[in-house]
MARTORMAR-377109 format. One record per atom (N, C-alpha, C): y, x, z; residue in one letter. Coordinates in steps of 0.02 Angstrom, whole numbers, padded with zeros to 5 digits, always signed. Layout:
% MARTORMAR-377109
YXZA...
This chain:
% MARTORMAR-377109
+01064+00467-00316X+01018+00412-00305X+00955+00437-00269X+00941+00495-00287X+00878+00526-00245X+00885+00544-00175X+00969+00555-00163X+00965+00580-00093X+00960+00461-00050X+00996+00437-00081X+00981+00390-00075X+00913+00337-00024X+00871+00364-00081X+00797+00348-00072X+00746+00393-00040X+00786+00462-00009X+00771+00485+00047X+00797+00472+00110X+00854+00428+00111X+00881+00398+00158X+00843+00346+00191X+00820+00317+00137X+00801+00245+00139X+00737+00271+00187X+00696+00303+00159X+00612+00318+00167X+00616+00342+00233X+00664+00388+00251X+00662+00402+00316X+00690+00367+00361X+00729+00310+00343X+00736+00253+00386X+00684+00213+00394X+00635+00215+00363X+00589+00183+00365X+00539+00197+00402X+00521+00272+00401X+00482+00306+00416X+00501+00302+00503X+00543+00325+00527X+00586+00305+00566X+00583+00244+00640X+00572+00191+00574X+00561+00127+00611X+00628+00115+00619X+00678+00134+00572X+00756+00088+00596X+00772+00063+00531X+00754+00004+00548X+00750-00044+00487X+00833-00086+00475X+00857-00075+00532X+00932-00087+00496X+00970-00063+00455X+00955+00035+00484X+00993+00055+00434X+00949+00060+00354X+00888+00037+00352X+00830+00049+00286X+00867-00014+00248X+00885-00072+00294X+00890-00128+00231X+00966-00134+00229X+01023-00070+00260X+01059-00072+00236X+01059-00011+00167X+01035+00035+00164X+01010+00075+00112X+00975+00045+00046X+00926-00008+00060X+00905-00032+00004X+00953-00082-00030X+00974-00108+00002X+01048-00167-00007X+01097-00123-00072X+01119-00065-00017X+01153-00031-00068X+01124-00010-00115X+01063+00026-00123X+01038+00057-00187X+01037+00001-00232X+00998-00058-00216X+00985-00155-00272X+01053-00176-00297X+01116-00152-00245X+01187-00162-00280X+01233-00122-00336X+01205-00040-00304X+01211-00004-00370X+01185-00004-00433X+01124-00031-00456X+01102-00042-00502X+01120-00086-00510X+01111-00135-00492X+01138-00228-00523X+01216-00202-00540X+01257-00165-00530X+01329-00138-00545X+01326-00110-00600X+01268-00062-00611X+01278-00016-00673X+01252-00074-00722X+01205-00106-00728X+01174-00148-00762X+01225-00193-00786X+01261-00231-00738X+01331-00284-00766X+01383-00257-00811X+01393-00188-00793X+01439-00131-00822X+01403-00133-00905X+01350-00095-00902X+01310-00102-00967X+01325-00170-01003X+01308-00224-00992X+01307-00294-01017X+01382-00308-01074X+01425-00289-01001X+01489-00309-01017X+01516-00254-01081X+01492-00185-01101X+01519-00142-01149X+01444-00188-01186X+01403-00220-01198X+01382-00227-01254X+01399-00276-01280X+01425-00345-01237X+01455-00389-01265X+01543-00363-01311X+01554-00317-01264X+01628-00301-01280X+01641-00290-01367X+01562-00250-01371X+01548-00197-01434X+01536-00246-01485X+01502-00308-01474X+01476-00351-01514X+01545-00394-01529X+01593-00415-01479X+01659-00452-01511X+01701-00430-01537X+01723-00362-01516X+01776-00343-01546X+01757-00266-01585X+01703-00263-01597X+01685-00213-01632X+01618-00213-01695X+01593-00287-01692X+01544-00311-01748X+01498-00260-01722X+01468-00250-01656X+01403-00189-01657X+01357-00231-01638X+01291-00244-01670X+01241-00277-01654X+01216-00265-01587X+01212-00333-01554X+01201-00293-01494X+01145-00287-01455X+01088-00343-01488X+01014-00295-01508X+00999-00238-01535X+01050-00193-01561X+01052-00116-01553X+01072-00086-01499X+01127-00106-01482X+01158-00081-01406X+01109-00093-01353X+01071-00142-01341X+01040-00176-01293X+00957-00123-01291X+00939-00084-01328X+00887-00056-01334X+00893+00015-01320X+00982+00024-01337X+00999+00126-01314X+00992+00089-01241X+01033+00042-01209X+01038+00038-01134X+00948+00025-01106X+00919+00001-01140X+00834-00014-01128X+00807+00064-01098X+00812+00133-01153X+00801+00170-01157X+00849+00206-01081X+00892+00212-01085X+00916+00235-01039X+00923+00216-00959X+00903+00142-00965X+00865+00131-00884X+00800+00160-00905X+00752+00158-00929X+00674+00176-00931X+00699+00268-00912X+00747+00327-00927X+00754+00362-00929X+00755+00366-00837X+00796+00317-00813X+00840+00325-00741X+00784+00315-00723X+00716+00278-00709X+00675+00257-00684X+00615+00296-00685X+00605+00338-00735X+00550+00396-00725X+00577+00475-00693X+00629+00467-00683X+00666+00524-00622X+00604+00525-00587X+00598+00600-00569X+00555+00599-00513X+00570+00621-00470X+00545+00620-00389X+00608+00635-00323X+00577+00695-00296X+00609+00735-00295X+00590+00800-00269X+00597+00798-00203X+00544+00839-00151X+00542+00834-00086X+00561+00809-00031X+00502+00774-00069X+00490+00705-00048X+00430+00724+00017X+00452+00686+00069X+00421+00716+00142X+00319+00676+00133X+00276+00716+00136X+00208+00685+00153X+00219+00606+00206X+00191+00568+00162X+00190+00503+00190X+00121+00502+00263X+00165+00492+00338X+00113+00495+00392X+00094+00432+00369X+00028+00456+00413X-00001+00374+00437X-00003+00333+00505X+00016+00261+00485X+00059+00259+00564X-00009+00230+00589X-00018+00230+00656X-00056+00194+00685X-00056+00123+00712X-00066+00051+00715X-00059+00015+00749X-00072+00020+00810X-00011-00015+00862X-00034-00008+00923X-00091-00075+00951X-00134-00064+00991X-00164-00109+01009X-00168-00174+01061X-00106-00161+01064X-00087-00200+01123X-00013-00225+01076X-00018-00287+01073X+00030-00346+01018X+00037-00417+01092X
């Protein structure tokens, strides 16, 4: 996921925004995937396994909050772009 969101940044950085919002597309789809995945084993757990799934629903809480304080290692100094003056 990190090489990911170095993809992304340097498409950005870049100025090639096709391939950036095809990168972000994919990264918003992999998560919305893992997330549905999650859902579906807690409902699963709760029908055919009696597991509360306001218990289940708080390990998965914990473990996105886990995915989300990753921190991205070298990671390139953000330039500063200039506007051009002539629009």
């Amino acid at each position: 996921m990190a090489e990911d969101i170095g993809n992304f940044l340097d498409n950005v950085a870049s100025k090639n925004f096709a391939n950036a919002e095809k990168e972000f597309s994919d990264m918003i789809n992999a998560r919305l995937a893992d997330r549905l995945e999650s859902h579906k084993a807690m409902i699963a757990n709760s029908v055919y396994n009696g597991v509360d799934p306001e218990e289940v629903e708080d390990d998965i809480e914990d473990d996105v909050d886990n995915v989300d304080n990753v921190e991205i290692e070298d990671q390139p100094e953000q330039e500063e772009v200039e506007a051009d003056e002539e629009l």
